[in-house]
Backbone bond lengths (Angstrom), bond angles and torsions (degrees), N, CA, C in turn:
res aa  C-N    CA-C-N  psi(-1)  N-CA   C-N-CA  omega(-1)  CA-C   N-CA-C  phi
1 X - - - 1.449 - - 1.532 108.19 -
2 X 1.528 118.47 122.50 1.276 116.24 -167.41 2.044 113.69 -94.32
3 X 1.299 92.41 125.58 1.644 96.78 -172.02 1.759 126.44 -47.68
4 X 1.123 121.18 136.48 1.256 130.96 -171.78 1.458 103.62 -54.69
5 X 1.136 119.68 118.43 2.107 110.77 173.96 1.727 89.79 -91.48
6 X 1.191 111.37 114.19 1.115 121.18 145.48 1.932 138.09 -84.94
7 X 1.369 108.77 -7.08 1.056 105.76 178.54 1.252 145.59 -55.55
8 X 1.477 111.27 -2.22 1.729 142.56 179.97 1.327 124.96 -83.49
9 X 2.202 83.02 -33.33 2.167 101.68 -174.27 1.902 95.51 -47.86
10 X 1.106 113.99 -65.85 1.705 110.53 -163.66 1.293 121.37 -18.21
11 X 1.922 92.99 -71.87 1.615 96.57 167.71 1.362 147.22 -73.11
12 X 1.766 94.67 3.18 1.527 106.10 -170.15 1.998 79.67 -87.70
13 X 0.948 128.73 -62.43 1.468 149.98 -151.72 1.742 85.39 -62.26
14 X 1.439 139.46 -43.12 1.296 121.83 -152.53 1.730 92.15 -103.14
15 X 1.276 135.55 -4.26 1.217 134.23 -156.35 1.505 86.89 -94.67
16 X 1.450 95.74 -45.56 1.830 109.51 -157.16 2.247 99.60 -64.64
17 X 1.359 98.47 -49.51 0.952 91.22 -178.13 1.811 109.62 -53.90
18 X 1.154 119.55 -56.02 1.790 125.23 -154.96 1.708 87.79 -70.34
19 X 1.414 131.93 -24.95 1.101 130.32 170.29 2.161 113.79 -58.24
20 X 1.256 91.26 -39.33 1.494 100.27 178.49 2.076 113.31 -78.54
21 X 1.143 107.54 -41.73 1.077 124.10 175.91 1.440 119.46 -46.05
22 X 1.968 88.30 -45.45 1.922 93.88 -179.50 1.222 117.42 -57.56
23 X 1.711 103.02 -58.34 1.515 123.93 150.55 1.158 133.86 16.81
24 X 1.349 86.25 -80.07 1.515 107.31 -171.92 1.766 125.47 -70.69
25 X 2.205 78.21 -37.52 1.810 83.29 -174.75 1.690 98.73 -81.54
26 X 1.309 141.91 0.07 1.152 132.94 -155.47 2.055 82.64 -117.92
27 X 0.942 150.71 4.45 1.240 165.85 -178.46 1.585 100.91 -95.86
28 X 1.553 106.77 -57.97 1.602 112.28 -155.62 1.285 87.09 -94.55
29 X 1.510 150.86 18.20 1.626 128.13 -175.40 1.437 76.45 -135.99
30 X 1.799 157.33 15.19 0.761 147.99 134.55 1.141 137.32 -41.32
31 X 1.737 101.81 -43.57 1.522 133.33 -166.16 1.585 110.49 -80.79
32 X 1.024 111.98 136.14 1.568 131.29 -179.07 1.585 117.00 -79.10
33 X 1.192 127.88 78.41 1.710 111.81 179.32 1.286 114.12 -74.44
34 X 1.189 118.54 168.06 1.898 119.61 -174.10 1.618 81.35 -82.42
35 X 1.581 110.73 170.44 1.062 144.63 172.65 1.692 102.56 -80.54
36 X 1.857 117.97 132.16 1.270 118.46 -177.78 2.022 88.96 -66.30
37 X 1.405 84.11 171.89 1.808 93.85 -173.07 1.619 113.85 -98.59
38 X 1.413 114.42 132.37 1.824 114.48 -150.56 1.710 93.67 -70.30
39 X 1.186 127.22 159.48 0.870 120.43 168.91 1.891 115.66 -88.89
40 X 1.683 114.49 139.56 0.977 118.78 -151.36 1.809 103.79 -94.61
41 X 1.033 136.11 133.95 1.405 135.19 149.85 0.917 120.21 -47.32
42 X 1.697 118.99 118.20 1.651 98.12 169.46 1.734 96.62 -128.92
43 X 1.219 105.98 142.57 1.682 109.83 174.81 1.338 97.31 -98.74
44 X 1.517 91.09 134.88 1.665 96.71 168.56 1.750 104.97 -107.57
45 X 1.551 114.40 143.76 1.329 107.41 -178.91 1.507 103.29 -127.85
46 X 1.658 104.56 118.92 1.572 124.81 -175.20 1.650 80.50 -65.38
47 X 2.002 83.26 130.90 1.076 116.70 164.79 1.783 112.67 -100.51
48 X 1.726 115.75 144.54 1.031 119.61 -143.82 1.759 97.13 -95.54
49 X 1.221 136.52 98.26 1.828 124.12 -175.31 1.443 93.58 -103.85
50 X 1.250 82.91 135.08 1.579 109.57 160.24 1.441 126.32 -19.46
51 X 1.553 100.27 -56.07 1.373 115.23 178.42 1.964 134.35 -58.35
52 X 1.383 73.36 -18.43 1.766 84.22 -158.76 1.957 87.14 -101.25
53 X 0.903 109.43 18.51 1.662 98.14 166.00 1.229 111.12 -133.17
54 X 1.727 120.94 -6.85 1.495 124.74 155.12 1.534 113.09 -64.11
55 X 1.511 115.19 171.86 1.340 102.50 168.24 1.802 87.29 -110.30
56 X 1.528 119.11 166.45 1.365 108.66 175.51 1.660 98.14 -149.92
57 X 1.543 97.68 152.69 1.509 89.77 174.30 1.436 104.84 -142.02
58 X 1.999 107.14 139.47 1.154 94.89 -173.51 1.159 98.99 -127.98
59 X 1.491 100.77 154.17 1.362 131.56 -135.98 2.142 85.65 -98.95
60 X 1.254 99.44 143.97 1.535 107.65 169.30 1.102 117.71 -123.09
61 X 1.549 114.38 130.25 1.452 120.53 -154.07 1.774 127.92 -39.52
62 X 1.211 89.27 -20.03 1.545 103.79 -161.21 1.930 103.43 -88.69
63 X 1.353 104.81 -18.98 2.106 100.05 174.44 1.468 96.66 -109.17
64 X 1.326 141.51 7.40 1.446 136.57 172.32 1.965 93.74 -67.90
65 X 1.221 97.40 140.88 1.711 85.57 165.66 1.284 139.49 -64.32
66 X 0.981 126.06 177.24 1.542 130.37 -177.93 1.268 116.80 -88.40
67 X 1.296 119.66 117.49 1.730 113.56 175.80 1.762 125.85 -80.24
């Protein structure tokens, strides 16, 4: 039974891999991703209530008078 020559596996095994590698990276820099999303300005415009230009005072149950 004649012995296995392995002395080739290395470079067959390291070629194959950097062969897959190219591959792969020349596969994934093909691909188009969407653009992340800009961030938007938003103005907020204080709305004017009634309330907040009175002065008000509220009363807690306990100094209202006694009925």
């Amino acid at each position: 039974m004649p012995q296995l020559d392995t002395s080739t596996w290395f470079i067959t095994i390291v070629s194959s891999m950097l062969t897959l590698f190219i591959l792969f990276q020349l596969k994934i820099s093909s691909q188009t991703f969407p653009t992340p999303p800009s961030p938007k300005t938003l103005i907020t415009q204080k709305t004017k209530n009634p309330w907040e230009t009175k002065w008000t005072k509220i009363y807690s149950p306990l100094s209202l008078p006694q009925q």
